[in-house]
C-alpha positions as CSV (number, residue, x, y, z in Angstrom):
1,X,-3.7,204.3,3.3
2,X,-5.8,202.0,5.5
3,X,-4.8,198.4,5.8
4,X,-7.5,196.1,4.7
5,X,-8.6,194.0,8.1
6,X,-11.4,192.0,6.2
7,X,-8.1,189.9,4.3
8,X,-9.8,186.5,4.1
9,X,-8.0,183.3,6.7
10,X,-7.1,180.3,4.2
11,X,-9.2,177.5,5.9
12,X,-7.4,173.6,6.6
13,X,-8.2,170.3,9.0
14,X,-7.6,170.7,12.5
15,X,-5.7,168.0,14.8
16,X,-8.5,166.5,16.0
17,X,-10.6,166.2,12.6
18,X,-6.6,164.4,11.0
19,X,-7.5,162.0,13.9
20,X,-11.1,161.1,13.1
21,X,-10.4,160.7,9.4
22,X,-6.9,158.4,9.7
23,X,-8.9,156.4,12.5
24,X,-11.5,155.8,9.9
25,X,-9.4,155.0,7.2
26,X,-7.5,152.5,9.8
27,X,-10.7,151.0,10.5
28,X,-11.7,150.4,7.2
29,X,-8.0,149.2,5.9
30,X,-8.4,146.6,9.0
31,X,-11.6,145.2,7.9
32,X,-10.9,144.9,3.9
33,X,-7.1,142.8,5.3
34,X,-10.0,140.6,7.2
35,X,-11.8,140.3,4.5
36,X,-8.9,139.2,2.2
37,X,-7.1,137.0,4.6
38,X,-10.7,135.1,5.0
39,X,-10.8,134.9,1.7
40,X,-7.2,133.5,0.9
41,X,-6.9,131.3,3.5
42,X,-10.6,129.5,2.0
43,X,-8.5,129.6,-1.3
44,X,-5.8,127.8,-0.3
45,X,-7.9,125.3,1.9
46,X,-9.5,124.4,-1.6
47,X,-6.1,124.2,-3.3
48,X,-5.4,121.9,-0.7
49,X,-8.2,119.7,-0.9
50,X,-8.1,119.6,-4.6
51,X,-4.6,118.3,-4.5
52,X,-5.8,115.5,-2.3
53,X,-8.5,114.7,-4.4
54,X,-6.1,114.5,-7.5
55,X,-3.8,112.2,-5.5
56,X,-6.5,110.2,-4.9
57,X,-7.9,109.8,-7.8
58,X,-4.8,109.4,-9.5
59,X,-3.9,106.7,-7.3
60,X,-7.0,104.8,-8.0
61,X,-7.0,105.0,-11.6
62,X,-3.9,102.9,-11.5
63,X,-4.6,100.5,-8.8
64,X,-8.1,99.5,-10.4
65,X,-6.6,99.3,-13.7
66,X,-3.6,97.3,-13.1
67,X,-6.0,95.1,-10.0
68,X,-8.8,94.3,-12.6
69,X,-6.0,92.8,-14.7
70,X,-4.1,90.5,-12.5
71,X,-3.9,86.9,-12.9
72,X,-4.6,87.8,-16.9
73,X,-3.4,84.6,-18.5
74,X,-4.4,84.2,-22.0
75,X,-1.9,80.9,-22.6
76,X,-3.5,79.4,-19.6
77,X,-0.2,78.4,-18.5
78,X,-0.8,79.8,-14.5
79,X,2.0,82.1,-14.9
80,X,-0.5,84.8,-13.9
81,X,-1.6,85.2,-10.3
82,X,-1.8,87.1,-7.5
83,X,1.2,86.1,-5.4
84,X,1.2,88.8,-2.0
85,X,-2.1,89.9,-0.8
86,X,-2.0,91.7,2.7
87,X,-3.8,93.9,4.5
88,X,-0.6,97.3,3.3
89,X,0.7,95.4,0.1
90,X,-0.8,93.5,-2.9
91,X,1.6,91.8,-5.9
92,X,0.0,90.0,-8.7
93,X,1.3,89.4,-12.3
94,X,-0.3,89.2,-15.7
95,X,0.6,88.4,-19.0
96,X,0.0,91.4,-20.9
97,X,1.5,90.2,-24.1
98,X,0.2,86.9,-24.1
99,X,4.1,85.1,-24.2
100,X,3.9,82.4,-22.2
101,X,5.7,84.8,-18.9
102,X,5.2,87.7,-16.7
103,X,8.9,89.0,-17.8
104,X,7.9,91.6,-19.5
105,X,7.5,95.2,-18.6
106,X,4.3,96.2,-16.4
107,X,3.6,92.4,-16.0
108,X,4.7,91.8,-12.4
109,X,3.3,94.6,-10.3
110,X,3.7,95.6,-6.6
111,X,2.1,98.5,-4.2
112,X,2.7,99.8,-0.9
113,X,3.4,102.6,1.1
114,X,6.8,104.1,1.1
115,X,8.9,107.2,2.5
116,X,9.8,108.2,-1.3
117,X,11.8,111.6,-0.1
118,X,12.9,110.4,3.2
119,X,10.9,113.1,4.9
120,X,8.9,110.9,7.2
121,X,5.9,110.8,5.3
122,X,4.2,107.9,3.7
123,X,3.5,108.0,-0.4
124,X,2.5,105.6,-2.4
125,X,4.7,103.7,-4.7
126,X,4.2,101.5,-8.0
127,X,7.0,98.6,-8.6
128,X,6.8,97.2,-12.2
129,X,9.1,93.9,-12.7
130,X,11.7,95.8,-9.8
131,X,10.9,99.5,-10.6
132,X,9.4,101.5,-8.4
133,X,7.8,104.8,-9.5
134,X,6.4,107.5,-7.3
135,X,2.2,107.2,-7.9
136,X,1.4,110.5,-5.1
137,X,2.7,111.2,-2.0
138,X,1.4,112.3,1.5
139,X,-0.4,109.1,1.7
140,X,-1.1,107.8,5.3
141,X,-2.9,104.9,5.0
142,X,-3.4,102.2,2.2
143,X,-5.8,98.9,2.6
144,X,-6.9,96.2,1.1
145,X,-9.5,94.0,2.0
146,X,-10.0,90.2,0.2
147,X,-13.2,88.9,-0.8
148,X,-13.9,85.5,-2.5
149,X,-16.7,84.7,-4.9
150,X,-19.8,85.0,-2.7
151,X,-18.4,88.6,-0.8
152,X,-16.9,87.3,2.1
153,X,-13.7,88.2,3.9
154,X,-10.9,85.6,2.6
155,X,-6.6,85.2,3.0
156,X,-6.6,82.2,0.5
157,X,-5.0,83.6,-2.5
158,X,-6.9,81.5,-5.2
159,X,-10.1,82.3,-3.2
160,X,-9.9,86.0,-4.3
161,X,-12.7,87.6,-6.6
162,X,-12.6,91.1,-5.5
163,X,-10.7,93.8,-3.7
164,X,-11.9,96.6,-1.4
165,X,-9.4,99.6,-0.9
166,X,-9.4,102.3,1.0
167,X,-6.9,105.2,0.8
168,X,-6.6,108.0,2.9
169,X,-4.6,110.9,1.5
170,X,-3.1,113.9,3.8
171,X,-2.6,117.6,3.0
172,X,0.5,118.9,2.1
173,X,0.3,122.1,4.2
174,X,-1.2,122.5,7.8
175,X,-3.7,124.1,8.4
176,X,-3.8,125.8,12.0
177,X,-7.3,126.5,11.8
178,X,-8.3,122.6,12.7
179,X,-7.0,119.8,14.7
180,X,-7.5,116.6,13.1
181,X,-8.2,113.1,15.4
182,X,-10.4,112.0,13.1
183,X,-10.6,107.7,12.9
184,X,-10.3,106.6,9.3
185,X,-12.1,103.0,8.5
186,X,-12.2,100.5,5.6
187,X,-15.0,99.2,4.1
188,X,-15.8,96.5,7.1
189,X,-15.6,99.0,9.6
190,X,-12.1,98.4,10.9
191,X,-10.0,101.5,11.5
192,X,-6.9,101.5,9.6
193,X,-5.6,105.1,10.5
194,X,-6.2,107.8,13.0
195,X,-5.3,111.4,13.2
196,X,-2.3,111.7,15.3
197,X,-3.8,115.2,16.3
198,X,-2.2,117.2,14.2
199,X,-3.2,120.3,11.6
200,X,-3.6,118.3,8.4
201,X,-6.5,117.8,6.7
202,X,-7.5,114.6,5.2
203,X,-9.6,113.0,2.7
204,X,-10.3,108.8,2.0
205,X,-11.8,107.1,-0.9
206,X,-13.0,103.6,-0.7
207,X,-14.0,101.4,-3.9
208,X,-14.5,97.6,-4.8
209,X,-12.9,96.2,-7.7
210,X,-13.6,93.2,-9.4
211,X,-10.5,90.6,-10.6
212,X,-11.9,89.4,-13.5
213,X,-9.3,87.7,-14.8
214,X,-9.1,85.8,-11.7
215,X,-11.3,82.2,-11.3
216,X,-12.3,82.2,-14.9
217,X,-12.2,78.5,-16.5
């Protein structure tokens, strides 16, 4: 019997052709990883600046509330007033409940810039008659500017009408991809902070608020 020489060879890849397609697939593995790094990284930049943007609006809900009440008196008997008005920290009182005093809780009221977790960085804190509470942290820079009835510039504490602050509020997380040296001014052009050169972004919010409360007859 005659052996059959036509038997058909099973067919497979070669070396070479194993190569091509796992160079291939590496290329396209490498560019869909670029493509979601880019992408996470932009996600968590806008985490980042969304935080800041909460702190910072946070913050200002409850300086302007508790700023447009100072020096709120309704017994006119001057226990209301702003007593500590610098260029980092402002105390005023106000006589929420109308009592005669400023004994009360949330009547005396104090902010500044504090190390709340004693990690070096600056938050910003809310003392209410000798309590301080935590209002957001990674704050570097807090200011208030003092203007009298017509708009100017004053220090005389019964002279004050109005208050400009500017905050500037800091990432939590660096983020290597920029170096920040950025001057940060206040509302008359004075710089109040600048980026020590470091990874952190940054935002600031300026606003004017009114004391009207204060100077009324």
């Amino acid at each position: 019997m005659k052996e059959n020489k036509n038997i058909e060879q099973s067919t497979g890849f070669t070396l070479i052709e194993l190569l091509v397609a796992m160079a291939i697939f590496g290329i396209v593995m490498a560019a869909i990883y670029t493509v979601y790094d880019s992408q996470q990284k932009t996600y968590l930049t806008q985490l980042q600046v969304v935080a800041m943007q909460q702190n910072l609006r946070a913050a200002t809900l409850f300086l302007e509330r508790d700023i447009r009440m100072a020096g709120y008196d309704p017994t006119k008997n001057n226990a209301a007033r702003i007593i500590t008005a610098n260029a980092a920290v402002m105390r005023f009182t106000m006589d929420l409940n109308g009592d005669g005093d400023v004994t009360d809780a949330d009547e005396d009221i104090l902010y500044n810039l504090y190390d709340a977790d004693g990690d070096g960085d600056m938050d910003l804190g809310r003392t209410a008659n000798g309590v301080l509470s935590l209002l957001a942290d990674n704050m570097d820079a807090m200011n208030f500017v003092y203007l009298d009835k017509n708009g100017l510039v004053t220090t005389v504490l019964n002279d004050i009408r109005s208050v400009q602050l500017t905050l500037v509020a800091r990432a939590g997380q660096r983020d290597t991809g920029i170096v920040n040296n950025l001057g940060y001014r206040n509302q008359q052009g004075t710089v109040i902070y600048t980026g020590p050169n470091d990874n952190f972004r940054r935002r600031q919010l300026n606003t004017q608020i009114k004391c009207r409360n204060i100077g009324l007859p």
